[in-house]
Each structure stands twice: as structure tokens, then as C-alpha cells.
C-alpha positions as CSV (number, residue, x, y, z in Angstrom):
1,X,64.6,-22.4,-1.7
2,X,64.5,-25.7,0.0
3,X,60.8,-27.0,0.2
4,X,59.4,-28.9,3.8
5,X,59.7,-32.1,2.3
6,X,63.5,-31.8,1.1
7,X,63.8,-30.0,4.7
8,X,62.1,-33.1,6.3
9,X,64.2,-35.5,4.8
10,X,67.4,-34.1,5.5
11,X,66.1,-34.0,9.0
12,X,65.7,-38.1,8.9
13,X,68.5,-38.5,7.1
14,X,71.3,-36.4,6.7
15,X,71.1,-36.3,3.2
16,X,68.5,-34.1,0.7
17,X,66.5,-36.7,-1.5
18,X,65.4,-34.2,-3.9
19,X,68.4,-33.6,-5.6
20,X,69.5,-34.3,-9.1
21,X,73.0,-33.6,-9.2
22,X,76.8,-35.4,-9.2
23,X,77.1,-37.3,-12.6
24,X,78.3,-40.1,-10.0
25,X,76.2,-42.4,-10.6
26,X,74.8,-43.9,-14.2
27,X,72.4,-46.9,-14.7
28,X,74.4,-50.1,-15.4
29,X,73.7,-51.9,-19.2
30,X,73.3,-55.3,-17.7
31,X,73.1,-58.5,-20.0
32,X,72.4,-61.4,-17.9
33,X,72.5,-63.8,-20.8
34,X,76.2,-63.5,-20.7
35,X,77.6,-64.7,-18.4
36,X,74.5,-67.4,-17.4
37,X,77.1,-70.5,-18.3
38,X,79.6,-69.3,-16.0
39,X,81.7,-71.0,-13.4
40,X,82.9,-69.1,-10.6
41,X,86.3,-69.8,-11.3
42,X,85.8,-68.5,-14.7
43,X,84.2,-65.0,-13.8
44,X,87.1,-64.8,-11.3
45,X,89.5,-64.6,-14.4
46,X,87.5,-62.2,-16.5
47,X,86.9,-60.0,-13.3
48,X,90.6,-60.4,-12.4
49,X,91.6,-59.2,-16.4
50,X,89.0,-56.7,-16.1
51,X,90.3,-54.8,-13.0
52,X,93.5,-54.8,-14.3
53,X,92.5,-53.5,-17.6
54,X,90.3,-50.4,-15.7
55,X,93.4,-49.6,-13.6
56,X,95.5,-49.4,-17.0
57,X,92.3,-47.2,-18.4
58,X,92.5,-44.8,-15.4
59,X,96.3,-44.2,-14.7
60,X,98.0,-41.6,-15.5
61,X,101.9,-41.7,-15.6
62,X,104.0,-39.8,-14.4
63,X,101.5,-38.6,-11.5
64,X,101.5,-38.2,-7.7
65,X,98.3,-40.2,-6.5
66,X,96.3,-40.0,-3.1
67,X,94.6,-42.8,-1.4
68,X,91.8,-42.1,1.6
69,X,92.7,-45.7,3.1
70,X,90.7,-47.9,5.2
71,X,90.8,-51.2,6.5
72,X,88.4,-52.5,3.9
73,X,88.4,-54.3,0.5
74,X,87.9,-51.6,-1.5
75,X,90.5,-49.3,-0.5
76,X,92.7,-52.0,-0.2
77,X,92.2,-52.8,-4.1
78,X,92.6,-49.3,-5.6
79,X,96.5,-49.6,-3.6
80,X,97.0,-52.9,-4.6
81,X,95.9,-52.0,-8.5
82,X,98.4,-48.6,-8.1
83,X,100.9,-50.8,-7.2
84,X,100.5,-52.6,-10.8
85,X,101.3,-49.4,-12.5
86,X,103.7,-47.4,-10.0
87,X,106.0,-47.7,-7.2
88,X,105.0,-46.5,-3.8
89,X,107.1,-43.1,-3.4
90,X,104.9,-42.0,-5.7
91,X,101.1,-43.2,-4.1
92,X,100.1,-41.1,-0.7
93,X,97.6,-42.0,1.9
94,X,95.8,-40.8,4.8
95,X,93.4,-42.4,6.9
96,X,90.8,-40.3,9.3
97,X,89.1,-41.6,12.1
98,X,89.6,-43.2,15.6
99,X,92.5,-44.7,16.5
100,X,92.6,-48.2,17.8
101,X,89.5,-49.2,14.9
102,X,90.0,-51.6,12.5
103,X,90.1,-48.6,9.8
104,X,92.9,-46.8,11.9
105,X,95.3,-49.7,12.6
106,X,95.1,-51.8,9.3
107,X,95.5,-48.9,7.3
108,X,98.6,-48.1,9.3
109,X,99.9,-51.5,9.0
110,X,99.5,-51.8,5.4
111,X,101.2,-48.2,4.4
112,X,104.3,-49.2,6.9
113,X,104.8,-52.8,4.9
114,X,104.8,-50.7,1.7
115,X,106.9,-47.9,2.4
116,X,103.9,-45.3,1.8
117,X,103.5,-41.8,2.8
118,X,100.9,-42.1,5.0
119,X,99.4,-39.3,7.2
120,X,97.1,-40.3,9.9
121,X,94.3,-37.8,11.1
122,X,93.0,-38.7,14.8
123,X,89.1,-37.2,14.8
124,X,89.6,-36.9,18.7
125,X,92.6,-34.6,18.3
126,X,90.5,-32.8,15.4
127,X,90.2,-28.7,16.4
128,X,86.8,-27.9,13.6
129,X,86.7,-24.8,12.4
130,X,83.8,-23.1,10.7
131,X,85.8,-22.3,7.3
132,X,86.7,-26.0,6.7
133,X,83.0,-27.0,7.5
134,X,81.9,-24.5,5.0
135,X,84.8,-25.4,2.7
136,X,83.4,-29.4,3.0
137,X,80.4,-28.5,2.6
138,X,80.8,-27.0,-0.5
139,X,83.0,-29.9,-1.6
140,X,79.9,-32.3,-0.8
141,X,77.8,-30.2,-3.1
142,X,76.1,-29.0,0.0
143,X,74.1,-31.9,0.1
144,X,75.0,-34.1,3.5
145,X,75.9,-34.6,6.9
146,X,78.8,-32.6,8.4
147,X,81.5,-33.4,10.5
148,X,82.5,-37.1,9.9
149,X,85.3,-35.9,7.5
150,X,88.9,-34.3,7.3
151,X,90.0,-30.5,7.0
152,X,89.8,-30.9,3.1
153,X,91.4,-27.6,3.1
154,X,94.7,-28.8,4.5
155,X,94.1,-31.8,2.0
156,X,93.6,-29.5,-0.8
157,X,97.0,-28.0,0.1
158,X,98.9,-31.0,0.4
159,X,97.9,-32.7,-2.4
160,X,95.9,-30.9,-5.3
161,X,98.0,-31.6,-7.6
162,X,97.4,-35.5,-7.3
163,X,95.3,-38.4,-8.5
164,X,92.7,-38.8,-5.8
165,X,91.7,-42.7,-6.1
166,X,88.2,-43.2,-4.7
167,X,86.5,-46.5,-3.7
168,X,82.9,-45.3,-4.4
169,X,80.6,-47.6,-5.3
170,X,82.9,-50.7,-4.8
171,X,80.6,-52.6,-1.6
172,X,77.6,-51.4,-2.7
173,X,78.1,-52.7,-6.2
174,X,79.6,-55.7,-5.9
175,X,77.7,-57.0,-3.1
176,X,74.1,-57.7,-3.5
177,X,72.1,-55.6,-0.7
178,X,70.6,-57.4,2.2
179,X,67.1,-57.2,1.2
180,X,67.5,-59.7,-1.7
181,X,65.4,-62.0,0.2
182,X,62.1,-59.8,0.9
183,X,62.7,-57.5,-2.5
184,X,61.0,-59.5,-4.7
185,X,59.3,-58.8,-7.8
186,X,56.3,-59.6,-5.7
187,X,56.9,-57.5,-2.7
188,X,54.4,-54.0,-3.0
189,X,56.9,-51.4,-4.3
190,X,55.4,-48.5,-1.0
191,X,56.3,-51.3,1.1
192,X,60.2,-51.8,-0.5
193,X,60.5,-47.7,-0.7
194,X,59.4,-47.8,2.8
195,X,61.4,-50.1,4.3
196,X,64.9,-48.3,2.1
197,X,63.8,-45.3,4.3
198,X,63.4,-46.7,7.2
199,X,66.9,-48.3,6.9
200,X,68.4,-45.1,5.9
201,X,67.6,-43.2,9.0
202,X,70.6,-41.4,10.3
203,X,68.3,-39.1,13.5
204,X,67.3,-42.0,16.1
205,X,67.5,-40.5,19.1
206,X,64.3,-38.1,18.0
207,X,62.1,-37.7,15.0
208,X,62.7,-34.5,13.5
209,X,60.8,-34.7,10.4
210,X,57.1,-32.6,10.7
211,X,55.4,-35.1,8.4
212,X,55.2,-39.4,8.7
213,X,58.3,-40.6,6.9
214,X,56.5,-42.6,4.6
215,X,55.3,-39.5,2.4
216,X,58.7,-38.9,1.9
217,X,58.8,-41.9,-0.7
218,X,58.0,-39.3,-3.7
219,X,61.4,-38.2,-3.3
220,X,63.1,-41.4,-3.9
221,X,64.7,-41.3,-7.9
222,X,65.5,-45.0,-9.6
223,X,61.8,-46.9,-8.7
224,X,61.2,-47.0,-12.4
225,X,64.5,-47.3,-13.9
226,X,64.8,-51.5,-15.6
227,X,67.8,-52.7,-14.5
228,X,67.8,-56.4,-15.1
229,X,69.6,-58.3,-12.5
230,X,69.0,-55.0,-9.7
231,X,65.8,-55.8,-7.4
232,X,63.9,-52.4,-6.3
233,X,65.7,-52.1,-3.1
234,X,69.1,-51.9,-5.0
235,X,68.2,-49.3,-7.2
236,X,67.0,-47.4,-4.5
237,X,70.1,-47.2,-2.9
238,X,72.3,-46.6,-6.0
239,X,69.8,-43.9,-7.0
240,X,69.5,-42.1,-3.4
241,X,72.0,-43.2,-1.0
242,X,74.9,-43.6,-3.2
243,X,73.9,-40.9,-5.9
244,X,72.9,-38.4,-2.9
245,X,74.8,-39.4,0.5
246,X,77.6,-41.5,0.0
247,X,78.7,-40.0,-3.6
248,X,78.8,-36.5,-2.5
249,X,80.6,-37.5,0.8
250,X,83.1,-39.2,-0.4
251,X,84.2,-37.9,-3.8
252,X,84.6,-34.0,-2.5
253,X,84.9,-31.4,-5.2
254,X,88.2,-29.8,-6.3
255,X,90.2,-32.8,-6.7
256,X,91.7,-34.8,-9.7
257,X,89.0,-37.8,-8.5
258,X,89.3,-41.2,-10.5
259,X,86.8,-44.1,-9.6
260,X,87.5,-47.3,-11.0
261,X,84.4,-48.7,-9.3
262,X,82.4,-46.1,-11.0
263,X,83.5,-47.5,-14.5
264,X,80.9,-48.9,-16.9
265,X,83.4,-51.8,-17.4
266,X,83.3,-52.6,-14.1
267,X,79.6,-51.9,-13.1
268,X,78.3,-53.5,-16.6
269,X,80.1,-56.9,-15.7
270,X,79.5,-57.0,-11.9
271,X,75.7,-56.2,-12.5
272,X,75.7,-58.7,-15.6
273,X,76.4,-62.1,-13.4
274,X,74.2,-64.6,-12.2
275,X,72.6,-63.2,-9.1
276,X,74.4,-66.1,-6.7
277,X,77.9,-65.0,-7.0
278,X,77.1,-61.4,-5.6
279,X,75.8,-62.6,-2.0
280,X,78.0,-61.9,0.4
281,X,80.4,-60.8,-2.6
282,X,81.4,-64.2,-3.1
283,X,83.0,-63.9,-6.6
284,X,84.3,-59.8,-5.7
285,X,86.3,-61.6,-3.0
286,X,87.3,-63.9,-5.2
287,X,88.7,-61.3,-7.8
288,X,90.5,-59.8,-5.3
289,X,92.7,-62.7,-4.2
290,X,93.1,-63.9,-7.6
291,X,94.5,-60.2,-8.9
292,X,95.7,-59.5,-5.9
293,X,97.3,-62.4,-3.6
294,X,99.7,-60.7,-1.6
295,X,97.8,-57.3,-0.3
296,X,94.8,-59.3,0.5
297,X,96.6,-61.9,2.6
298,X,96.7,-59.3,5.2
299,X,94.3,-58.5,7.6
300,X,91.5,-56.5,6.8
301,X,88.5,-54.9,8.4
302,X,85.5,-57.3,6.9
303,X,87.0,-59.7,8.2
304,X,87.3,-58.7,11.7
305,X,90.6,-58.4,11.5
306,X,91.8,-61.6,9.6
307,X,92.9,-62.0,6.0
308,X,90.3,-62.3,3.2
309,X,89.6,-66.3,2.9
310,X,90.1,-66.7,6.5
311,X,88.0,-69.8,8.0
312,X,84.6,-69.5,9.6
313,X,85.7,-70.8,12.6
314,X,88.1,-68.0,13.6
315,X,85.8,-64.9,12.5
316,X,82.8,-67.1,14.5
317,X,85.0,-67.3,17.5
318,X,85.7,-63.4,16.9
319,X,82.6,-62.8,16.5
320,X,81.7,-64.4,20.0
321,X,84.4,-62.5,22.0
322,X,82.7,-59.2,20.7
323,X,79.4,-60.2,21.5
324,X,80.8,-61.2,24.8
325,X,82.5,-57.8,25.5
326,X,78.9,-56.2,24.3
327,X,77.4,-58.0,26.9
328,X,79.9,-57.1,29.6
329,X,79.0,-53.2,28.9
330,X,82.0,-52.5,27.0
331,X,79.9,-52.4,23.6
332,X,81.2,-48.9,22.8
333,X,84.7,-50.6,22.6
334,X,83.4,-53.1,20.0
335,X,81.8,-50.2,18.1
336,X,85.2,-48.4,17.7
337,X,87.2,-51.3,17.2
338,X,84.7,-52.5,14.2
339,X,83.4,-49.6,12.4
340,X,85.6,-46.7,13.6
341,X,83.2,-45.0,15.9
342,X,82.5,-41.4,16.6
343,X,81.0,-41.1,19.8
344,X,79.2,-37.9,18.0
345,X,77.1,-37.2,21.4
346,X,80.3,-37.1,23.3
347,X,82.5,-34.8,21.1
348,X,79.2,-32.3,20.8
349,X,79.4,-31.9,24.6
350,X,83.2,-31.9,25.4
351,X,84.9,-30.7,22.0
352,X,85.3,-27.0,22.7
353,X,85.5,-26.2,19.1
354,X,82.5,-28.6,17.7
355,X,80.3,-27.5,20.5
356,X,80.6,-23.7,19.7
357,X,80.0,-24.2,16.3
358,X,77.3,-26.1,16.6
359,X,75.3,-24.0,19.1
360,X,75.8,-20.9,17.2
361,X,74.6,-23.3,13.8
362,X,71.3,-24.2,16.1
363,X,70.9,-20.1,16.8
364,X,71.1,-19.1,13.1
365,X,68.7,-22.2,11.8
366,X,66.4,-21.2,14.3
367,X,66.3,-17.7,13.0
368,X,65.4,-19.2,9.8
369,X,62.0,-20.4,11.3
370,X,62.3,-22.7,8.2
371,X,61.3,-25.5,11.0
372,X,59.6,-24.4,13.6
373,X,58.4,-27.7,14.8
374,X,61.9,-28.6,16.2
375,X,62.6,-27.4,19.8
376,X,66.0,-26.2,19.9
377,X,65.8,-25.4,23.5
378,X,64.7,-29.0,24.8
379,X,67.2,-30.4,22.3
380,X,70.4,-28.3,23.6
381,X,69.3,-28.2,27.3
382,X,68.7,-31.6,27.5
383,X,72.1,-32.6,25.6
384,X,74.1,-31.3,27.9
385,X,73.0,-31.7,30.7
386,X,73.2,-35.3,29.9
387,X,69.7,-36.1,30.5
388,X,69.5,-37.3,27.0
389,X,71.4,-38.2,23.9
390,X,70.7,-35.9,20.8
391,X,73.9,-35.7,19.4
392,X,72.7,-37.1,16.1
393,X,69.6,-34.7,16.1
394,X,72.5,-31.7,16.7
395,X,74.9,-32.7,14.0
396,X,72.1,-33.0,11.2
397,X,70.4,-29.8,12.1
398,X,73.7,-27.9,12.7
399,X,74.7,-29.7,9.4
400,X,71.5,-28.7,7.9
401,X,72.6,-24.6,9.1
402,X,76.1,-24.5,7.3
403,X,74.9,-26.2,4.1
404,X,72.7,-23.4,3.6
405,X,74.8,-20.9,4.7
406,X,77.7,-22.3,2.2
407,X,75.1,-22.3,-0.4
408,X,74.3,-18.9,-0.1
409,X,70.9,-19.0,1.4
């Protein structure tokens, strides 16, 4: 049985803190001693070496392999390491999400120029059904959001029988976090674990929760783990977002899932080096262009569209378009261009399918009286009749419905 506070903070944030569960996620064994004398350049070969030596590790020959493809580094790298190994009649990839985003269009780009199967999924043409929400949900080990995902059912069917390469925990690793200038050694820990929640709240358009967030901070697994080389706030997130939210989400269950990101090779050396070449993923970016040159001289998502090593100039000139777009009330365009954008309140209301599901998820949880301090009615009634936007409220508690109903409860 779930208790209030787990309740609460699936409420706030679309995941359950207390949970202790996937095997996804291990502490690194840093040594920061050895790679202190470093140049850049020189961590760029041992990283370049390395990546190529954990793709070796992980392959398996004389396989079919699947690729969720995005527009970003990390999904980019997993291709471009397959490539090393394979030819590409024998990688597949999909990409799902909203067409005309970054994610959308570069992924499209890339499979064409590579002669990949590639099988597009357009969330606005998406009919949901409540047997592949239960089925994700299940996958997800019952444990997050709903809805911002494929039919893993027709997946499943398409392609069990192959590799399924994940990029899970490649930005978040090799990137330090952008609290690294307030999460100091210094900084009172309530403080740190209060400001991780903060950031981590999915619900803005209401608060759900029936207690002050900040006594939700029990919950939160990694606070006492030493990781040299890991400030609080980045052990936070490894330990609760990535552990509980993003692992779940994006390593489903039932598939033959490699992550070469998730190797202690990989997470040993990236968490081992000096401090300065993990802001803004100065030496990951370099690895990649080093190892490989040719995939990552096209354009990709982080950098608004350019290649990786683009100048300043043009992604600060790109930068300034958007801004100017933003301000000319087309922001919901630069939304979906940048960070392929679900309009989540507009598909509740006009999605036939999504709508029916959810409403009849709000009846059961209601039943439940499991949280009787939300009002359902002022919720719905308000949605949709546009007087306000809850969609994010609707999605987590409908969410919230069909992960315990998968899990038997």
C-alpha cells in the first residue's frame, strides 16, 4: 500500500521517491588523483579509446539492434558507436514525438543519410489505448508519469528480438549539473535537498501534494553516499531522478536493453576527472568529435540545430531569433521546435481517446479516497472549459490511477 507521503510526491512529481528498485543505477568508484595531471587533449584520447572499447564490450554479433533516436548527443553516439561494429541494415530506429522539433527532424535526417530503418511515431496522430498505458506502465516498473511514450506493445512486436541501445545516464553523467555553483560543501544539506525538489516539480499549474513539499526531503536516497568528485545536488539526482524517473522511463522492461552510459568504465572515468572539464560537457563533447567526426558534424539538437563545435556567434544569433519569436507570442513554436513539446493541456481536451481515458482514470482514483484533498470536480470542470490549464495536474493523477491499477492495487 502506497503511504501519503509516497502518494504526495508522485503528486509533485510524477515519479514515487520511495522506491528502491531498477538495478540502473550504481555509485561510481571515483579516483580523482588520476587523472589530476591531465590535459584536455589527453582525456579526449583515453575517453575516445574508452567508448570504443565499451561499444566492443556490449555488442553482440550477429544481432538486429534498436535505437530510440533523438536529436541529441547521446543518441547520436550509441549510432555512431553501432556503426563501428555493424552496417546499418542491421541497426533500426524510431523516434516519437512532435514533428517539426529538433528531436523529430534531425533524427529523420540522420537515419535517411545512413540508409536506416527508421519508423517515425507522430504523438499528435497517437490513438492511446488503455491496454498499452497499462502495458507501459508495467514496463516503467509502475513507477512514473504516463503518456509521454510509444505503444511499447507494437514495439515489443516489432522488435523483441533486438538489441535495444539506450542513452540513459549519458547528459546527466557527463555533464556536471547546474547547481555546481551554489552546491557546495558549505551549502546546508535541507537547503540543497530543497532546492533538487523544487527543481524537480513536474504539477505547476496546482499544488497537489496535502503536506509542504519540503517534508518530502526524507524520501530522497544518495544524501549520504561519498562520491568524491559528485557535490550533493548530483547525487541527488542520480539517486532519485535518474534511479526513479528517468531510468524507469526510458529503459522499459521486456527488452534486450544495453547501456553503455550505464557502464562502470564509463561512469568510473567520467566521474574521476578534474571537475573543470565536465561544465558544460566540455571534454564529453570533445570525445565525441574525436571518436566520432563525421556523425557529429551534423546538426544536432544541443546545439540549436548546428553541428557540435559550431561557433558562439551563430547559436547566440539563434538564440536571439527564438527569444524574438517568444516575445512576438509565438513561444509555443519555440517550445516545440526546441524540446519536442507536448502541448499535454491541449491533447487532454481535444484527443478523443486520451480524454476518455483520463476522465474515467480521475473516476476510479477518486473512488480510492486515497486523496481526498484533491478536487476532481474543480480540476475537470475547469480544464475544459478552458477557464484554466490543469493538464499537468490530469496526466499525473490519471498517471497515478493506471499505475496502481497495473500494479494490482
Amino acid at each position: 500500500m502506497v503511504t501519503t507521503q509516497n502518494l504526495n510526491s508522485f503528486l509533485l512529481f510524477g515519479y514515487f521517491l520511495d522506491y528502491k528498485g531498477t538495478g540502473l543505477v550504481s555509485a561510481p568508484q571515483t579516483d580523482i588523483n588520476k587523472y589530476k595531471d591531465c590535459s584536455l587533449n589527453e582525456l579526449t584520447e583515453i575517453g575516445s579509446d574508452l567508448i570504443i572499447e565499451i561499444f566492443k564490450d556490449e555488442f553482440v554479433p550477429n544481432s538486429q539492434h534498436l535505437i530510440p533516436l533523438s536529436g541529441g548527443y547521446d543518441s547520436r553516439a550509441i549510432l555512431a558507436g553501432l556503426l563501428k561494429f555493424t552496417e546499418s541494415r542491421n541497426i533500426k530506429t524510431y523516434t516519437y514525438g512532435i514533428p517539426g522539433s529538433y528531436d523529430f527532424d534531425i533524427a529523420r535526417k540522420i537515419a535517411k543519410l545512413y540508409g536506416l530503418h527508421h519508423y517515425e511515431i507522430d504523438f499528435e496522430k497517437h490513438n492511446f489505448t488503455l491496454d498499452s498505458l497499462l502495458d507501459a506502465s508495467k514496463r516503467f516498473r509502475h513507477q512514473t508519469l504516463l503518456f509521454f511514450h510509444p505503444d511499447y506493445i507494437s514495439i515489443k512486436e516489432m522488435f523483441g528480438d533486438h538489441m535495444y541501445w539506450s542513452g540513459f545516464l549519458g547528459g546527466s553523467f557527463n555533464g556536471t549539473l547546474r547547481s555546481l555553483k551554489w552546491s557546495t560543501p558549505d551549502t546546508d544539506k535541507q537547503l540543497i535537498k530543497e532546492r533538487f525538489l523544487k527543481d524537480n516539480l513536474y504539477v505547476q499549474s496546482v499544488f497537489l501534494s496535502s503536506e509542504p513539499m519540503e517534508n518530502l526531503t526524507v524520501l530522497l536516497d544518495g544524501c549520504d553516499i561519498n562520491i568524491d568528485n559528485l557535490n550533493l545536488y548530483e547525487k541527488l539526482d542520480l539517486f532519485n531522478r535518474q534511479a526513479k524517473y528517468t531510468g524507469p522511463h526510458v529503459c522499459p522492461e521486456g527488452f534486450n536493453m544495453i547501456i553503455p552510459f550505464g557502464s562502470s568504465k564509463w561512469q568510473n572515468f567520467i566521474c574521476s576527472i578534474p571537475v573543470k572539464f565536465k561544465i558544460d560537457m566540455i571534454l564529453y563533447k570533445k570525445i565525441l568529435l574525436n571518436t566520432f567526426p563525421e556523425l557529429f558534424s551534423l546538426p544536432t539538437k544541443n546545439e540549436l540545430g548546428f553541428a557540435l563545435g559550431s561557433s558562439n556567434l551563430v547559436q547566440f544569433l539563434k538564440k536571439a531569433e527564438y527569444k524574438l519569436i517568444s516575445y512576438l507570442g509565438m513561444k509555443s513554436y519555440v517550445m516545440r521546435k526546441r524540446g519536442n513539446y507536448f502541448d499535454i493541456n491541449w491533447f487532454i481536451r481535444n484527443n478523443k481517446n486520451m480524454k476518455e481515458i483520463v476522465i474515467n482514470a480521475l473516476e476510479n482514483l477518486k473512488k480510492r479516497n486515497i486523496v481526498p484533498w484533491v478536487d476532481f470536480e474543480m480540476l475537470t470542470s475547469r480544464h475544459f472549459r478552458e477557464e484554466a490549464d490543469y493538464g499537468d495536474a490530469l496526466q499525473t493523477l490519471a498517471s497515478l490511477e493506471l499505475n496502481l491499477t497495473s500494479r494490482g492495487e
